[in-house]
N, C-alpha and C positions, 0 to 999 in steps of 0.2 A: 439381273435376275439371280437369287440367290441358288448356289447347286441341289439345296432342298428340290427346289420347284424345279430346275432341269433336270433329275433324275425322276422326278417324279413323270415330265411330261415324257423324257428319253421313254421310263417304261410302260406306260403305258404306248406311243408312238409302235415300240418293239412286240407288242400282244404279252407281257412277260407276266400278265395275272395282276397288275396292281392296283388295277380296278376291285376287284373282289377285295385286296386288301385293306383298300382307303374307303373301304364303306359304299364305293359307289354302287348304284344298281346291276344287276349284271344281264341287263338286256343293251347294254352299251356302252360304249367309252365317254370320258369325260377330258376332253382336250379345254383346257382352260386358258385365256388369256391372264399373260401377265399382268398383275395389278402396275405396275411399274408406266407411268403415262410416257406415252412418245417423244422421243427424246429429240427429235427433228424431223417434218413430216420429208422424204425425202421424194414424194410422187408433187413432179413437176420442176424439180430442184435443178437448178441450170449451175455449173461449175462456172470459176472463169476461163477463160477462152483459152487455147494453148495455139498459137500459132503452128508449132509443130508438134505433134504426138510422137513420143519416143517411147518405143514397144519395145515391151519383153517377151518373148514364146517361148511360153515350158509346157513339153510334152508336145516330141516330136515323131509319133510314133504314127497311128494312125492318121489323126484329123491335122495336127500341129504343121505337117509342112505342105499339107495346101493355104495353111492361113501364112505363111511366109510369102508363098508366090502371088497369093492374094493383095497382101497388106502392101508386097513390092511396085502395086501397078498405082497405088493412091501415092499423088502429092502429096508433101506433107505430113507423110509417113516418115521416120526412121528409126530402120527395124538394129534397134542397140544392141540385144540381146539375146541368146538363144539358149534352151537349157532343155537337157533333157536326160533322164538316169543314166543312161546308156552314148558314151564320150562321139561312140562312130556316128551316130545319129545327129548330134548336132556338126558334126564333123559334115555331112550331107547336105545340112540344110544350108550348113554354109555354100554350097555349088547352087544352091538359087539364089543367093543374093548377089551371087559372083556371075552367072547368066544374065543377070537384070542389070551388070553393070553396078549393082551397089556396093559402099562399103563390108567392111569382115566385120561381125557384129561379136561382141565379148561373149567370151562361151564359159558356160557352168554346166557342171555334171557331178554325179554320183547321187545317193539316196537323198541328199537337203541339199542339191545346188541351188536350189528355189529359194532355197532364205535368202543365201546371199545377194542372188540377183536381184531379189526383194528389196533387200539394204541397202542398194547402192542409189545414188542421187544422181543418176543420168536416166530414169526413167519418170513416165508419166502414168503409163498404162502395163498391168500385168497380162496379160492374152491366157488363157488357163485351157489346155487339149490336153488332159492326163486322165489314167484312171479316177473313177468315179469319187473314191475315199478321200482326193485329195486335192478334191473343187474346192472345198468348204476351207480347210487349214489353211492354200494358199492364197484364197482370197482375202480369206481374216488377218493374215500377214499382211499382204501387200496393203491391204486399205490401211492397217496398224502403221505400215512405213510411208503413210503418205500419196499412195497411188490408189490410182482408179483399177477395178479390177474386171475383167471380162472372163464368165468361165463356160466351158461347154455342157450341157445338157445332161443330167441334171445337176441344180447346182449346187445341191444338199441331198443326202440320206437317212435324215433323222428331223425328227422337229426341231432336238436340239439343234443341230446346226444351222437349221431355217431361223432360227430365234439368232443366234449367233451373226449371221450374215445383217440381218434387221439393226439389228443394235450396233454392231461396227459401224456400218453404215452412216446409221442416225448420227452414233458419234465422232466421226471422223469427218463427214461431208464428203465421201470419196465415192460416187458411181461404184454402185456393182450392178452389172448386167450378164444377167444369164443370156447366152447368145444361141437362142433359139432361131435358128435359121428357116422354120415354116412358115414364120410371121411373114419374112420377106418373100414368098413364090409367089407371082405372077396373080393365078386366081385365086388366094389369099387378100392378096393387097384389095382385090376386084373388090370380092366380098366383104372386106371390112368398109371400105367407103362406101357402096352401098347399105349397108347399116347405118351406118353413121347419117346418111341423107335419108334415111326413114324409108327406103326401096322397099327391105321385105317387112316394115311392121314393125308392132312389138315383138323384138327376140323370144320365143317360148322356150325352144329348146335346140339343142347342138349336139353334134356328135363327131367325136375324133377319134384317133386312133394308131397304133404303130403297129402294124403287119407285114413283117416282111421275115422271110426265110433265111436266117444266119446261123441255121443248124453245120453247115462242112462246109462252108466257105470260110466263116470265123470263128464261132464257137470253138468248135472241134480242131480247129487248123491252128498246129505246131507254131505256125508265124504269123498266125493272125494278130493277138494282142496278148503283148508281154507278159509274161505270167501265168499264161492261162487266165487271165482276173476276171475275164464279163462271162466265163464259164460256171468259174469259184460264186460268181456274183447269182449268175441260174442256181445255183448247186444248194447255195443257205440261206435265200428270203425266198420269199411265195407272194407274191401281187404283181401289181404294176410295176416294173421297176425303171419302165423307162415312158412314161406319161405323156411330156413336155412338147412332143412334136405334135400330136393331134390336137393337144388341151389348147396352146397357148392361141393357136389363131382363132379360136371362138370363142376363148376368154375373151380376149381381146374387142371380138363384135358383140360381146352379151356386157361391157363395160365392167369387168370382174375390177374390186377396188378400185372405181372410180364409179361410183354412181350402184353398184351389188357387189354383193362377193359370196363366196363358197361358204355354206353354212355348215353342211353334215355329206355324209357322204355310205353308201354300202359296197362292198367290193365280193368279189366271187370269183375264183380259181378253180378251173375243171381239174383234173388228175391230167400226170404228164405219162404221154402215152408214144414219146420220143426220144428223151433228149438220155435217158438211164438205160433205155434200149442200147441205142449207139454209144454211150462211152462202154458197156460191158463189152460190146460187141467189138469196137477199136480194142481196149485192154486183152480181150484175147488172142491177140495178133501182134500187138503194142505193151512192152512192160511200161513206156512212158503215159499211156493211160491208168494204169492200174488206181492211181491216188482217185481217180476219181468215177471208179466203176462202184458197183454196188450201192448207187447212192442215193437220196430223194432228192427229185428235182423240183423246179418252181412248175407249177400245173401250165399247162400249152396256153389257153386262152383265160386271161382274165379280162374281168370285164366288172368296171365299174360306174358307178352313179351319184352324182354333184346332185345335191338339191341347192340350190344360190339362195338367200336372204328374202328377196322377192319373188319367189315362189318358183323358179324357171330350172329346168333340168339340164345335164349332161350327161351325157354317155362315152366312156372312155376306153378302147380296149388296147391291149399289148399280145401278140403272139409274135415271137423271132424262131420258134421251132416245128410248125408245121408247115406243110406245101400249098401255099396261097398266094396267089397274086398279091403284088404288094399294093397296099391302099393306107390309106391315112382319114379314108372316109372324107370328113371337114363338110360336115352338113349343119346348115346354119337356115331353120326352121323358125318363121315369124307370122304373125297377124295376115299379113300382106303378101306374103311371097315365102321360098325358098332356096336355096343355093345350095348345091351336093357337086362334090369334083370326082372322086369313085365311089364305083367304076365307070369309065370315063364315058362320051365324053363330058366335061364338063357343062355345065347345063344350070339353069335359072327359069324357076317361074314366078310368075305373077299371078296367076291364077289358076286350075285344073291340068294344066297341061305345060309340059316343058315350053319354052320362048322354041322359034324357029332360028336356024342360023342366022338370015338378016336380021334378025330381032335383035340378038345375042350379043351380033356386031354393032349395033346402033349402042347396045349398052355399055360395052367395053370402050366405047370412046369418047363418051357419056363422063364414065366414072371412073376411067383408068386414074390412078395416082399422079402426080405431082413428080413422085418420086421415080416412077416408074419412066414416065415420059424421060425424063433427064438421065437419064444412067440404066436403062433396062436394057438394051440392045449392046453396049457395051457389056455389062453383066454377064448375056450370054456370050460372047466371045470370051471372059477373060475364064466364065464358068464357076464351077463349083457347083453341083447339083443343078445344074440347069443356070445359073445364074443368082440363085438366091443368095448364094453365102459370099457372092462378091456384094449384094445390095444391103447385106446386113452389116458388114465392113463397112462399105464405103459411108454408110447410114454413121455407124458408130463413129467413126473418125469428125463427120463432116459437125455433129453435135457439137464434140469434143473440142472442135477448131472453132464455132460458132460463139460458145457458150449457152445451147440450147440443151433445154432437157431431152433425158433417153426418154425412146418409147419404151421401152422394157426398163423398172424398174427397180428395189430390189423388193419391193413387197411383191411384184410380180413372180421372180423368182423362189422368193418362199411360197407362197400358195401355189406356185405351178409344180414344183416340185416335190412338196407338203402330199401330194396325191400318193407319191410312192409308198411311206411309210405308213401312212393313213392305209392304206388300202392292206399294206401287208396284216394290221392290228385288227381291219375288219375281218379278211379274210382266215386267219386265228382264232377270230371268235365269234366262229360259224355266221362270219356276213351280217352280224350287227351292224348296226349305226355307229360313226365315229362323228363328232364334230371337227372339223376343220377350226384352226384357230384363226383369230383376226389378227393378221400381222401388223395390218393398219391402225390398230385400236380405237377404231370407229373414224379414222379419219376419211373409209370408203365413202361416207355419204354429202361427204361434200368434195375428196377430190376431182379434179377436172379431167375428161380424158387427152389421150396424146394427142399429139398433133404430127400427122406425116404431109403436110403438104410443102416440107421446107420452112418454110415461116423463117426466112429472116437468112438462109442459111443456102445451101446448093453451092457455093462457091468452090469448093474440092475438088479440083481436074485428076485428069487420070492419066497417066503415063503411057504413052504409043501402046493402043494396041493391036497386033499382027493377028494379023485373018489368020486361022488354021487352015 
């Protein structure tokens, strides 16, 4: 894609007025797909097989060293390399590979350790746990050098970059997977195989969501995440900014690029009645606040709306700065039934009335996964949110070892994350319509969807795990 047309889509993506400029209507945005035809359809796309998966983990701050202690329990794992801005931090994670009995894994640091570790030819896979800005560069690297890339949620901030990840991709043949860990919870997985065996119907509509309170625990907290950056990150965009956990598991049961996809979309941001309270409030107590008192912040609850191709809706909301119980909603609304997990408990009908427990249970054992059955109970012991982020692991590995395709794609990725920026351009321009673009370039209506039943694969053992 010529910079013309990335700068064009970058601004429009950003609300920066270039709609009014380029002639277009100004009751909405014009997100245009690239004329440039697909360059390799990468939904379905099985790599060859790697016997052993040799990992890199850059960005060891927050999320990065539970994916060390995580990746240390899978077979067939070895974790090569560790990288992180900050030298003491890998310095640390090396004391989990050393509890685990594993070798000392090559350490890089300072601002671009990540190239290098990128460049070097003892890896297969790059693991990506770092601030948000720099999913996109070091995926586009690592898949440039040869490797498969894995980055944490979201896995782009711009379309440009969603367009950027696509086309690497396509041309490289190297996996990128956004490693959205919702997909793998428990009644998640329920619900998507129920769909898939036609339980609730035709899909009509779905509802996700991320709520949860990370006003003074992280936002505000000095040692929460380096930089201050998911604060800076509230402080200068207004939308969605963090989508991927509610969206992805009901993309997933509504078949988003694989049978529909996201067509257009509106978005709406209340006023923030929190988050500029409290840094004035800290900075006049705190000179270390000061940078970021008196400021506008992203509005508390937004809240947006997917129309899909074939007519079906979404509803998507994000609040991290008011006082609610945390939910992710993940209501998946069909012909025949529905499924909603909050507020709890988790619950299915078929008809007027929620199932009764025995019912519930008769279903769950019915339609539990494949996947689930073989590695869920180990998951919760080894943990990580209950268990889901060891199944998204162990899931990504055991592909990678099989030669089977991801379920998470990278069109997956750009359309899941594609929500943020879209929503920031709607909410800009007072909650117009945005088009979503097709990252698949129509190849949605004939791809096939995943497959999580194992299919050929499950052979991945797990290394002793000890009761807590």
């Amino acid at each position: 894609m010529g910079t013309g047309r990335r700068s064009f889509i970058r601004n429009i993506a950003l609300g920066t007025g270039a709609a009014v400029a380029t002639g277009l209507p100004d009751n909405g945005f014009s997100m245009e797909t690239p004329k440039t035809p697909q360059a390799f359809n990468m939904c379905g796309f099985a790599a060859p097989k790697l016997n052993t998966v040799r990992v890199g983990i850059v960005g060891l701050g927050q999320r990065g060293p539970g994916a060390v202690s995580r990746m240390s329990y899978i077979e067939g794992v070895e974790i090569k390399a560790l990288c992180d801005k900050y030298p003491d931090r890998v310095t640390k994670a090396q004391g989990i590979l050393a509890k685990a009995g594993l070798p000392k894994a090559k350490e890089y640091s300072g601002e671009e350790g990540w190239k290098a570790m990128c460049e070097s030819n003892d890896l297969d896979l790059i693991y990506i746990t770092t601030p948000w800005h720099l999913h996109t560069p070091i995926a586009v690297y690592a898949m440039n050098h040869g490797k498969h890339a894995a980055s944490e949620v979201p896995a782009a901030k711009t379309i440009d970059e969603c367009w950027q990840l696509v086309e690497t991709s396509e041309r490289t043949k190297k996996h990128m997977m956004m490693l959205e860990n919702c997909c793998y919870d428990f009644f998640e997985l329920l619900t998507l195989n129920m769909a898939r065996n036609g339980m609730l119907g035709e899909i009509v509509h779905a509802e996700g969501a991320y709520i949860h309170d990370l006003t003074k625990d992280y936002l505000f907290d000095k040692n929460g995440y380096a930089d201050m950056w998911r604060l800076k990150e509230n402080m200068t965009r207004n939308g969605n900014l963090y989508p991927t956990h509610g969206l992805g598991p009901v993309a997933q049961c509504m078949l988003i690029n694989r049978g529909d996809r996201f067509d257009h979309l509106v978005s709406m941001s209340s006023n923030d009645f929190t988050m500029a309270a409290m840094a004035n409030e800290l900075a006049a107590k705190d000179d270390f606040f000061k940078p970021y008192a008196n400021k506008s912040y992203r509005g508390n609850m937004s809240t947006t709306t997917i129309k899909t191709a074939k007519g079906k809706t979404i509803m998507v909301q994000h609040d991290v700065s008011t006082i609610r119980p945390y939910s992710r909603l993940h209501l998946v609304s069909g012909t025949k039934g529905a499924a909603q997990k909050y507020p709890g408990p988790e619950r299915i009908a078929l008809g007027h009335s929620w199932l009764k427990a025995e019912e519930m249970k008769a279903l769950q054992e019915k339609y539990t996964l494949p996947i689930v059955n073989h590695i869920g109970e180990l998951a919760k012991k080894v943990g990580g949110h209950g268990g889901m982020d060891f199944i998204m692991d162990w899931r990504l590995i055991d592909c990678l070892r099989n030669g089977l395709p991801l379920d998470q794609d990278v069109y997956d990725a750009a359309a899941w994350s594609a929500v943020g920026p879209l929503s920031e351009a709607s909410v800009k321009n007072r909650s117009n319509s945005v088009n979503v673009p097709d990252f698949t370039r129509g190849a949605w209506k004939t791809n096939k969807p995943h497959d999580l039943t194992l299919n050929g694969g499950g052979n991945t053992n797990v290394r002793k795990v000890v009761d807590e």
